[in-house]
N, C-alpha and C positions, 0 to 999 in steps of 0.2 A: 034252756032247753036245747037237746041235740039236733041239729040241725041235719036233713036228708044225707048232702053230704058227709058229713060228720059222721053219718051212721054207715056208707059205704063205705067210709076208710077204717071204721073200726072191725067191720067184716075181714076186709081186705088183710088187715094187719093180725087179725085171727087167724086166716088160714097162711098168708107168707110167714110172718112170726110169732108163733104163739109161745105166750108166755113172755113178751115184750113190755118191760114196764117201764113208765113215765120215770124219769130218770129223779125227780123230786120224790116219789117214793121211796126210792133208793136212798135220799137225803133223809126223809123222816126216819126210814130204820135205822139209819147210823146214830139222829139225832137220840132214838128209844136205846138204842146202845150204850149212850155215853152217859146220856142225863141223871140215869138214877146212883150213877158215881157221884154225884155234883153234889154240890153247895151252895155254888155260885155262878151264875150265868151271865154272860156278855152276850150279847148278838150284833154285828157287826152291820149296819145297814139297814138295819131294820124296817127299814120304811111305814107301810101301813099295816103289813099283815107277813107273817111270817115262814108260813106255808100255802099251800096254792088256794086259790077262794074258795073251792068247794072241801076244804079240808078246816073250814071252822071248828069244830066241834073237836078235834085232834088234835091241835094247836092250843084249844083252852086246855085239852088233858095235860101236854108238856109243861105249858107255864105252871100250870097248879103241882106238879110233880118235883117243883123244884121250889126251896125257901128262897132263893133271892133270884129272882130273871130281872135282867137292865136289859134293856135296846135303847142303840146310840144312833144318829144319822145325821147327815148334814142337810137335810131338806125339812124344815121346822113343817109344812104344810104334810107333808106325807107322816110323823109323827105325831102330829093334830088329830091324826085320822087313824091311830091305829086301832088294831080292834080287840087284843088282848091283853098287851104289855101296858101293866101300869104307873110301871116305875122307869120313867125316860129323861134320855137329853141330848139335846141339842149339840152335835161337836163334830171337831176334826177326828178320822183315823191317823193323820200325821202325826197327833199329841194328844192323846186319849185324857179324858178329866179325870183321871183314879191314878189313886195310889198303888206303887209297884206290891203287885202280888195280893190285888180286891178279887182274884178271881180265878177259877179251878178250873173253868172253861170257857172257850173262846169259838162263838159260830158264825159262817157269815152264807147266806145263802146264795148266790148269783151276784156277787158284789165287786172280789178279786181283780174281775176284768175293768174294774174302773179306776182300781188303785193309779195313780200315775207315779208312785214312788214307791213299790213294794217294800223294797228293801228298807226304808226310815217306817213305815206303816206294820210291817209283820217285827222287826224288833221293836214297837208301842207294843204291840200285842204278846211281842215275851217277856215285856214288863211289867205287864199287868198282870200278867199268868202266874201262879204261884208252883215250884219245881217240882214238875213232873204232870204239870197241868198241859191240858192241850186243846190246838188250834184244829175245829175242822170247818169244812169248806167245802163246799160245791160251786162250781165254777166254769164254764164254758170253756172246751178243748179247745187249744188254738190250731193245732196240727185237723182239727173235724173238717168235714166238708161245708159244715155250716155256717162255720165264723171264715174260713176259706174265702167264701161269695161275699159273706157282711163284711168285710175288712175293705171289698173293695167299694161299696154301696157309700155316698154321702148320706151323710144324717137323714138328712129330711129323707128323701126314700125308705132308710132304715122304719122310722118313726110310721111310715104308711103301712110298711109291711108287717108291723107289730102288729099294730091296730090291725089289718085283716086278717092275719095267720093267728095272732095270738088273741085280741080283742082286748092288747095293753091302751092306753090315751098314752099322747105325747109327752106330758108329763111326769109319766113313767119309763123313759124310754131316755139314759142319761151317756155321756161320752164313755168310749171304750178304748181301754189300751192294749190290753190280752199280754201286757209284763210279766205276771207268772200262770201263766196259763200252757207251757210244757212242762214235761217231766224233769228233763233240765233242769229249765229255770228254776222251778220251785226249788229240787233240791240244791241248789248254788246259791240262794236266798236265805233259803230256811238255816240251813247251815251257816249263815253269815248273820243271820240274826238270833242264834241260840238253838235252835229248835234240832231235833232228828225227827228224821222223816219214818214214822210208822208205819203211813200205808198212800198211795195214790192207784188209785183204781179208775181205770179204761171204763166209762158206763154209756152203753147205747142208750137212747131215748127213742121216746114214741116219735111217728114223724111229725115233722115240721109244717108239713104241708097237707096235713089232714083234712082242711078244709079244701083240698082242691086232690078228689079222687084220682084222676089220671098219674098226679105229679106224686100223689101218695105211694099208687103203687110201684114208681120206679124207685122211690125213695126207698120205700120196703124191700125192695129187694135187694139193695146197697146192704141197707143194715142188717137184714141176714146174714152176710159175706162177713160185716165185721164182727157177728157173733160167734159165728160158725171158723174165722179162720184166726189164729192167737198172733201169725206175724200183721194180720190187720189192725189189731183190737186197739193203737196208738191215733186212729184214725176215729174212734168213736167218738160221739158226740160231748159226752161230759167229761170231768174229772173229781173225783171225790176222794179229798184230802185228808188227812189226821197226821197232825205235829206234835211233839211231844218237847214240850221245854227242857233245855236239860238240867 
Protein backbone atom coordinates (compact mmCIF):
# COMPACT_ATOMS: atom_id res chain seq x y z
CA UNK A 1 0.00 0.00 0.00
CA UNK A 2 1.18 3.82 -0.84
CA UNK A 3 2.15 5.20 1.95
CA UNK A 4 0.91 9.21 2.69
CA UNK A 5 4.22 10.22 1.93
CA UNK A 6 4.53 8.14 -1.10
CA UNK A 7 1.51 9.74 -2.44
CA UNK A 8 3.08 13.41 -1.94
CA UNK A 9 6.10 12.58 -3.87
CA UNK A 10 4.18 11.16 -6.55
CA UNK A 11 2.23 14.55 -6.79
CA UNK A 12 5.29 16.28 -6.51
CA UNK A 13 6.98 14.42 -9.39
CA UNK A 14 3.78 14.96 -11.46
CA UNK A 15 3.77 18.52 -11.57
CA UNK A 16 8.01 19.06 -11.47
CA UNK A 17 8.40 15.99 -14.07
CA UNK A 18 5.84 14.74 -15.83
CA UNK A 19 6.20 11.97 -17.76
CA UNK A 20 9.25 10.67 -15.40
CA UNK A 21 9.48 7.02 -15.58
CA UNK A 22 10.93 4.36 -13.10
CA UNK A 23 14.07 3.75 -14.82
CA UNK A 24 13.23 -0.46 -14.62
CA UNK A 25 10.42 0.39 -17.07
CA UNK A 26 12.73 1.57 -19.22
CA UNK A 27 14.52 -1.91 -18.76
CA UNK A 28 11.42 -4.05 -19.37
CA UNK A 29 10.90 -2.18 -22.77
CA UNK A 30 14.21 -2.86 -23.94
CA UNK A 31 13.70 -6.42 -22.46
CA UNK A 32 9.99 -6.58 -24.97
CA UNK A 33 12.53 -5.19 -27.56
CA UNK A 34 14.83 -7.82 -27.79
CA UNK A 35 12.98 -10.94 -26.38
CA UNK A 36 10.85 -11.89 -29.36
CA UNK A 37 14.25 -12.02 -31.55
CA UNK A 38 15.38 -14.79 -29.04
CA UNK A 39 15.54 -18.35 -28.61
CA UNK A 40 17.46 -18.46 -25.87
CA UNK A 41 17.84 -16.43 -22.76
CA UNK A 42 20.42 -16.01 -20.04
CA UNK A 43 19.76 -13.58 -17.15
CA UNK A 44 22.73 -12.65 -15.34
CA UNK A 45 21.85 -12.42 -11.46
CA UNK A 46 18.82 -13.39 -11.38
CA UNK A 47 18.18 -13.53 -7.89
CA UNK A 48 14.52 -14.04 -6.82
CA UNK A 49 12.62 -12.23 -9.20
CA UNK A 50 13.41 -10.57 -12.26
CA UNK A 51 11.60 -7.35 -12.53
CA UNK A 52 10.29 -5.02 -9.76
CA UNK A 53 7.62 -6.91 -7.19
CA UNK A 54 4.78 -5.28 -8.30
CA UNK A 55 5.44 -6.20 -11.97
CA UNK A 56 4.74 -10.13 -11.39
CA UNK A 57 2.37 -10.81 -13.86
CA UNK A 58 4.85 -9.02 -16.75
CA UNK A 59 7.58 -10.90 -15.85
CA UNK A 60 5.60 -14.40 -16.27
CA UNK A 61 4.41 -12.75 -19.87
CA UNK A 62 8.46 -12.53 -20.77
CA UNK A 63 9.59 -15.96 -19.52
CA UNK A 64 6.66 -17.63 -21.23
CA UNK A 65 7.45 -15.51 -24.64
CA UNK A 66 10.59 -17.20 -24.92
CA UNK A 67 11.44 -21.33 -25.52
CA UNK A 68 14.43 -21.45 -23.23
CA UNK A 69 14.94 -18.66 -20.27
CA UNK A 70 17.95 -19.82 -17.75
CA UNK A 71 18.69 -17.47 -14.60
CA UNK A 72 22.22 -18.05 -13.20
CA UNK A 73 23.30 -16.48 -9.68
CA UNK A 74 25.72 -17.02 -7.10
CA UNK A 75 23.30 -16.79 -4.05
CA UNK A 76 21.68 -20.58 -3.97
CA UNK A 77 18.97 -18.92 -1.25
CA UNK A 78 17.80 -16.06 -3.47
CA UNK A 79 17.39 -18.77 -6.42
CA UNK A 80 15.44 -21.04 -4.05
CA UNK A 81 13.17 -18.28 -3.96
CA UNK A 82 12.55 -17.21 -7.31
CA UNK A 83 9.22 -16.73 -8.47
CA UNK A 84 9.17 -17.32 -12.31
CA UNK A 85 12.33 -18.88 -13.80
CA UNK A 86 12.30 -22.44 -13.78
CA UNK A 87 14.99 -23.58 -15.30
CA UNK A 88 18.17 -22.37 -12.89
CA UNK A 89 21.76 -22.57 -11.44
CA UNK A 90 23.86 -22.06 -9.17
CA UNK A 91 27.47 -20.39 -10.53
CA UNK A 92 30.10 -17.95 -11.11
CA UNK A 93 29.83 -14.99 -13.75
CA UNK A 94 33.69 -15.56 -13.89
CA UNK A 95 33.11 -18.99 -15.65
CA UNK A 96 29.55 -19.34 -16.81
CA UNK A 97 28.49 -23.51 -16.87
CA UNK A 98 27.46 -23.43 -20.70
CA UNK A 99 28.76 -24.14 -23.59
CA UNK A 100 30.20 -21.40 -26.04
CA UNK A 101 27.40 -20.05 -27.93
CA UNK A 102 24.05 -21.80 -25.60
CA UNK A 103 22.67 -18.54 -26.13
CA UNK A 104 21.21 -15.55 -28.41
CA UNK A 105 20.85 -13.22 -25.44
CA UNK A 106 22.41 -12.17 -22.48
CA UNK A 107 20.52 -9.92 -19.54
CA UNK A 108 21.49 -8.67 -16.45
CA UNK A 109 19.37 -6.36 -14.32
CA UNK A 110 21.17 -4.16 -11.57
CA UNK A 111 24.04 -6.65 -11.32
CA UNK A 112 27.20 -4.94 -13.52
CA UNK A 113 27.94 -2.92 -10.33
CA UNK A 114 28.91 -5.94 -8.53
CA UNK A 115 31.02 -7.51 -11.20
CA UNK A 116 34.68 -7.06 -9.54
CA UNK A 117 36.28 -8.41 -12.78
CA UNK A 118 34.28 -7.06 -15.73
CA UNK A 119 36.56 -7.67 -18.15
CA UNK A 120 37.06 -11.86 -17.47
CA UNK A 121 32.95 -11.78 -16.76
CA UNK A 122 31.64 -9.72 -20.05
CA UNK A 123 34.21 -11.97 -22.32
CA UNK A 124 32.09 -15.40 -20.23
CA UNK A 125 29.38 -13.63 -21.69
CA UNK A 126 30.61 -13.24 -25.31
CA UNK A 127 31.16 -16.96 -24.99
CA UNK A 128 28.30 -17.96 -24.32
CA UNK A 129 26.63 -15.65 -26.84
CA UNK A 130 26.20 -17.00 -30.26
CA UNK A 131 27.52 -14.13 -33.23
CA UNK A 132 25.68 -11.35 -33.28
CA UNK A 133 23.91 -12.25 -30.11
CA UNK A 134 23.76 -9.66 -27.52
CA UNK A 135 24.48 -8.38 -23.96
CA UNK A 136 21.89 -5.99 -22.39
CA UNK A 137 22.15 -4.46 -19.08
CA UNK A 138 20.69 -2.03 -16.81
CA UNK A 139 23.13 -0.88 -14.41
CA UNK A 140 23.60 2.01 -11.90
CA UNK A 141 25.39 5.29 -13.44
CA UNK A 142 28.62 5.84 -11.74
CA UNK A 143 29.13 9.58 -12.90
CA UNK A 144 24.96 9.97 -11.00
CA UNK A 145 24.59 11.82 -8.13
CA UNK A 146 23.43 8.67 -6.52
CA UNK A 147 26.01 6.24 -6.46
CA UNK A 148 28.17 9.69 -6.00
CA UNK A 149 26.93 9.74 -2.14
CA UNK A 150 26.62 5.54 -1.99
CA UNK A 151 30.38 5.18 -3.00
CA UNK A 152 31.08 7.08 0.03
CA UNK A 153 28.56 5.43 2.55
CA UNK A 154 30.01 1.97 4.43
CA UNK A 155 27.98 -0.98 3.93
CA UNK A 156 26.04 -1.23 6.89
CA UNK A 157 24.59 2.38 6.35
CA UNK A 158 24.07 1.45 2.74
CA UNK A 159 22.03 -1.85 3.81
CA UNK A 160 19.77 0.78 6.13
CA UNK A 161 19.11 3.13 3.58
CA UNK A 162 17.91 0.31 1.31
CA UNK A 163 15.78 -1.05 3.65
CA UNK A 164 14.01 2.69 4.19
CA UNK A 165 14.20 4.21 0.74
CA UNK A 166 13.79 1.05 -1.09
CA UNK A 167 12.15 -1.55 1.42
CA UNK A 168 15.11 -3.99 0.08
CA UNK A 169 16.25 -6.66 3.57
CA UNK A 170 20.02 -6.95 3.93
CA UNK A 171 20.13 -9.72 2.22
CA UNK A 172 19.56 -8.25 -0.75
CA UNK A 173 21.68 -5.60 -0.54
CA UNK A 174 25.50 -7.13 -1.89
CA UNK A 175 29.14 -5.45 -2.48
CA UNK A 176 29.64 -2.82 -5.15
CA UNK A 177 32.38 -1.98 -7.54
CA UNK A 178 30.83 0.45 -10.26
CA UNK A 179 33.90 -1.24 -12.88
CA UNK A 180 31.84 -0.66 -15.86
CA UNK A 181 29.37 1.65 -14.84
CA UNK A 182 30.87 4.75 -17.39
CA UNK A 183 30.44 5.24 -20.80
CA UNK A 184 34.16 4.81 -20.99
CA UNK A 185 34.70 1.98 -19.25
CA UNK A 186 32.13 -0.07 -20.92
CA UNK A 187 33.15 0.77 -24.30
CA UNK A 188 37.10 -0.16 -23.35
CA UNK A 189 35.66 -3.41 -21.95
CA UNK A 190 33.22 -4.45 -24.35
CA UNK A 191 35.57 -3.93 -26.90
CA UNK A 192 38.32 -6.00 -25.33
CA UNK A 193 35.99 -8.59 -24.76
CA UNK A 194 34.37 -9.10 -28.25
CA UNK A 195 31.41 -7.06 -28.06
CA UNK A 196 30.39 -3.46 -30.06
CA UNK A 197 28.65 -1.23 -28.45
CA UNK A 198 25.09 -0.62 -29.82
CA UNK A 199 23.59 1.58 -27.78
CA UNK A 200 24.24 3.07 -24.02
CA UNK A 201 21.59 5.39 -23.03
CA UNK A 202 21.65 8.22 -20.09
CA UNK A 203 18.22 7.15 -18.19
CA UNK A 204 16.67 9.35 -15.35
CA UNK A 205 14.89 7.55 -12.69
CA UNK A 206 12.08 8.26 -10.29
CA UNK A 207 13.41 9.79 -7.04
CA UNK A 208 15.20 8.01 -4.62
CA UNK A 209 13.92 9.69 -1.88
CA UNK A 210 10.26 9.47 -2.44
CA UNK A 211 9.57 8.32 0.77
CA UNK A 212 10.93 11.47 2.36
CA UNK A 213 8.77 14.63 0.43
CA UNK A 214 10.98 17.56 1.18
CA UNK A 215 14.15 15.66 -0.06
CA UNK A 216 11.92 14.43 -3.00
CA UNK A 217 11.20 17.58 -4.22
CA UNK A 218 14.89 18.90 -4.34
CA UNK A 219 15.75 15.75 -5.86
CA UNK A 220 13.02 16.44 -8.67
CA UNK A 221 14.08 19.33 -9.47
CA UNK A 222 17.84 18.08 -10.22
CA UNK A 223 16.30 15.56 -12.57
CA UNK A 224 14.45 17.86 -14.52
CA UNK A 225 17.80 19.75 -15.34
CA UNK A 226 19.22 16.35 -16.42
CA UNK A 227 16.16 15.95 -18.63
CA UNK A 228 15.78 19.00 -19.95
CA UNK A 229 19.62 19.92 -20.53
CA UNK A 230 21.65 16.94 -23.18
CA UNK A 231 25.32 18.42 -21.71
CA UNK A 232 23.71 16.97 -18.25
CA UNK A 233 22.16 13.82 -19.31
CA UNK A 234 25.93 11.85 -18.40
CA UNK A 235 24.85 12.76 -14.97
CA UNK A 236 21.61 10.80 -14.94
CA UNK A 237 20.85 8.14 -12.72
CA UNK A 238 21.00 4.82 -14.90
CA UNK A 239 22.58 3.39 -17.86
CA UNK A 240 21.06 0.97 -20.27
CA UNK A 241 23.32 -1.00 -22.24
CA UNK A 242 23.02 -3.22 -25.59
CA UNK A 243 26.25 -5.20 -26.76
CA UNK A 244 26.33 -6.76 -29.73
CA UNK A 245 29.09 -9.92 -30.14
CA UNK A 246 30.84 -9.62 -32.97
Amino acid sequence: MTSAAQRVSNKLQHWITPGLRYSQASFEDKLRQYLPKSQRWLDLGCGHRLLSEWRHEAEEQLVASVPLAVGIDADFDAIRRHRTLTTLCLGDISKLPFASQSFDLVTANMVVEHLNDPSTQFAEVARILSPGGRFVFHTPNAQSYIIGAARLMPEPLKKTLARVLEGRVAEDVYPTHYLANRGPAIERIAAASGFDVEQIDFVASAPVFGVIPPLAAIELLWIRQLQRRSSLAKYRTTLICVLRKQ
